[in-house]
C-alpha positions as CSV (number, residue, x, y, z in Angstrom):
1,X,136.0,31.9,82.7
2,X,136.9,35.3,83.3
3,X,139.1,35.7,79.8
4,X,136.0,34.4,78.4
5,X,134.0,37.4,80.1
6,X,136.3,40.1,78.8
7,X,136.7,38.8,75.7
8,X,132.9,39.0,75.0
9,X,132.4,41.6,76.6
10,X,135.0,44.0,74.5
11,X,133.6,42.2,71.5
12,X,130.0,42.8,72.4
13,X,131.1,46.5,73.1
14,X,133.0,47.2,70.1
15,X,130.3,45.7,67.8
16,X,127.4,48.0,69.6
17,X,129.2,50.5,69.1
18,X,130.7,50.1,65.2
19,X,126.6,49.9,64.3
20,X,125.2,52.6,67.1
21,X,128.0,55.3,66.7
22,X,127.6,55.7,62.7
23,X,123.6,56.2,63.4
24,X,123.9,58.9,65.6
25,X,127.0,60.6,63.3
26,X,126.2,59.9,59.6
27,X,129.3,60.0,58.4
28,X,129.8,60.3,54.6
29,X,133.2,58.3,53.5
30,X,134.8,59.4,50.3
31,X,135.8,58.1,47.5
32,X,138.7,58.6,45.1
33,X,140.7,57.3,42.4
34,X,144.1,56.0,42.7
35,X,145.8,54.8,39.4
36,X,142.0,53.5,37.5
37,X,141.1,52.4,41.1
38,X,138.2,53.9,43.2
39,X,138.9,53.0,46.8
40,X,136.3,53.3,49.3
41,X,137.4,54.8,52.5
42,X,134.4,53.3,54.5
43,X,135.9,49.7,53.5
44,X,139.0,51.0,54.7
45,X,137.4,52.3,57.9
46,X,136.0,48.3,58.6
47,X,139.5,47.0,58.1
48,X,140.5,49.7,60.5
49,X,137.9,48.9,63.2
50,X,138.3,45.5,63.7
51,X,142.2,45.1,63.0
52,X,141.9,47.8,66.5
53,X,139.2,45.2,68.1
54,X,141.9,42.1,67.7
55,X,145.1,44.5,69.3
56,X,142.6,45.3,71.6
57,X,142.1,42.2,72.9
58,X,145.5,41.6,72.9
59,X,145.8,44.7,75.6
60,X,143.2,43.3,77.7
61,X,145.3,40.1,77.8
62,X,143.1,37.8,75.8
63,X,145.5,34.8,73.6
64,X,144.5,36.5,70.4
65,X,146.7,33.3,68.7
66,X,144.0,31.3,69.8
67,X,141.8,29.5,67.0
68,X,138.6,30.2,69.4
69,X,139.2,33.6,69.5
70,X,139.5,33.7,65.4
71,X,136.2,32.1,65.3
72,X,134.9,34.4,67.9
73,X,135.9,37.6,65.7
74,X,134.8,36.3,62.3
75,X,131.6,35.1,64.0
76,X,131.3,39.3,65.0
77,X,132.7,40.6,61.8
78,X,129.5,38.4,60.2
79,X,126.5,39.3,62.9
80,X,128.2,43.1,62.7
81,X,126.7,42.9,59.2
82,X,124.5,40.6,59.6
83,X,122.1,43.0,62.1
84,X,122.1,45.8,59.9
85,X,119.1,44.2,57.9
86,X,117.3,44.8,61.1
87,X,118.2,48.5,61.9
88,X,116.4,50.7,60.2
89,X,118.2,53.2,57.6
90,X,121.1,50.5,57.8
91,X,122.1,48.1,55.0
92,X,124.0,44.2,54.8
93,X,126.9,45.3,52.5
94,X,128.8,42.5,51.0
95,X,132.3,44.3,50.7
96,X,132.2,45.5,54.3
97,X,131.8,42.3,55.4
98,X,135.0,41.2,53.7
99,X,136.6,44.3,55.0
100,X,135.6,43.7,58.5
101,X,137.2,39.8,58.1
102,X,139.9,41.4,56.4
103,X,140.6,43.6,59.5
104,X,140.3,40.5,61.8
105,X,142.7,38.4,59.6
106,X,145.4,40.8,59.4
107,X,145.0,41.6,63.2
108,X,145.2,37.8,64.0
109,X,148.6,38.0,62.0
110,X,149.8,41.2,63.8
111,X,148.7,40.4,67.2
112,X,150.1,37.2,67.1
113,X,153.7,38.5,66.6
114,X,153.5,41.5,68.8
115,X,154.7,40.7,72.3
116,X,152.7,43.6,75.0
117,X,154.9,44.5,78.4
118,X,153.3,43.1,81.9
119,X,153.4,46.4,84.0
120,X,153.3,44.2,86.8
């Protein structure tokens, strides 16, 4: 029960603050052009975030090889999206959903190879 705990818990942290922390800092992401392709650094930015929510988990000590837990973070990478049709000046956008689940897929395959020392 207490994995559980933390594991919500960062989750529920990490999405407050991905849709508080852009509110108070409106941050403009550029754009740019890379051989005919214009890449969006904001998408980039969701792939970021949530690739650093799974390894954080990980830290904490949370299974992050666990099916549960991949359920759990596609479940927040949706509702992170999700509740931006109720803040106001926010907007659901389509690609950084499938950034943020891109950032929780390749963090599932990461954090399930990377092997963090017990201090203890």
């Amino acid at each position: 029960m207490r994995r559980f705990s933390i594991l919500f818990l960062t989750i529920a942290l990490w999405v407050t603050a991905i849709l508080v922390i852009p509110t108070l800092l409106p941050i403009n992401f550029p754009k740019f052009k890379c051989l005919g392709i214009t890449i969006h650094t904001d998408y980039l930015v969701h792939v970021a975030l949530f690739f650093l929510l799974v390894i954080s988990l990980k830290i904490v000590g949370i299974k992050t090889t666990s099916i549960g837990v991949l359920v759990l973070l596609l479940v927040a990478s949706v509702l992170a999206e999700v509740w931006q049709l109720y803040i106001p000046h926010r907007t659901f956008n389509t690609y950084d959903l499938i950034s943020n689940i891109i950032g929780v897929v390749i963090g599932y395959g990461v954090g399930g190879r990377v092997r963090i020392k017990d201090k203890g």
